[in-house]
N, C-alpha and C positions, 0 to 999 in steps of 0.2 A: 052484506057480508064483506068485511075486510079480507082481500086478498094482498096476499106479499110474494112481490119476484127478488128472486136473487139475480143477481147480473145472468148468472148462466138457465133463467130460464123457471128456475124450480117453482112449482107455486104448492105455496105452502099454509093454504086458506084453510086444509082439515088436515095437515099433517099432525102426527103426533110425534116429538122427540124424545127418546129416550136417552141419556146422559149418564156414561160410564163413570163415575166418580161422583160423589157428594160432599168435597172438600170445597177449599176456597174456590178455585178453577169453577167449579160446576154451580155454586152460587150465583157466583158472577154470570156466567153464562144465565143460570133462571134468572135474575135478576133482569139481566137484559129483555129477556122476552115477556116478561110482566104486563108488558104494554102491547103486546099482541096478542088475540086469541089462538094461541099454539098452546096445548096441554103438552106439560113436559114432565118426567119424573125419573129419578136418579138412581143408578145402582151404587148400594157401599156395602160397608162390613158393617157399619152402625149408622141405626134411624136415626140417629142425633147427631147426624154428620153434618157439616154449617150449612148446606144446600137446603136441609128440611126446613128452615125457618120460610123458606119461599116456596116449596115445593115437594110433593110425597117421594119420600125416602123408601125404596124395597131392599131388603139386606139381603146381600150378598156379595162375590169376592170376584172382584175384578178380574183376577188372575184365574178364575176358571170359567174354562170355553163352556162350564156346563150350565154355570148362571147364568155367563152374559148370554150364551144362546138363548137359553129360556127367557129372558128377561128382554131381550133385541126385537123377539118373534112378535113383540106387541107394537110395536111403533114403526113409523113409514122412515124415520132420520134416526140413525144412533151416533153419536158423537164422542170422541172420548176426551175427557177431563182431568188427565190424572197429568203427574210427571214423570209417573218412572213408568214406559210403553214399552 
């Protein structure tokens, strides 16, 4: 099993990351972790946001605490990927 530390410690060998945005930002970000086994998968307004080419897209709107709640409750990392926070 591949394990990964962050400088401060995190290990994140069965984390799951969930990823507020699935624009460029959040691509780039799956992209990145491609090469890790970390399942990651993004929140947006549309499944065909540039993130789905790398990784599963759930739709929904960033801007409501009721998605991302629902949507956060599933993964140990959530990260946000947008611009406009």
């Amino acid at each position: 099993m591949l394990r990964i530390r962050s400088q401060r410690g995190l290990l994140l060998s069965k984390s799951r990351i969930g990823i507020l945005g699935g624009g460029q930002l959040g691509m780039m970000l799956a992209e990145a972790t491609a090469h890790f086994p970390v399942p990651c998968e993004a929140l947006d307004e549309s499944e065909r946001a540039p993130a789905s080419r790398v990784i599963p897209v759930t739709r929904g709107r960033v801007g409501s605490a009721e998605d991302v709640e629902r949507f956060g409750r599933r993964f140990d990392i959530v990260t946000i990927e947008v611009e406009k926070v």
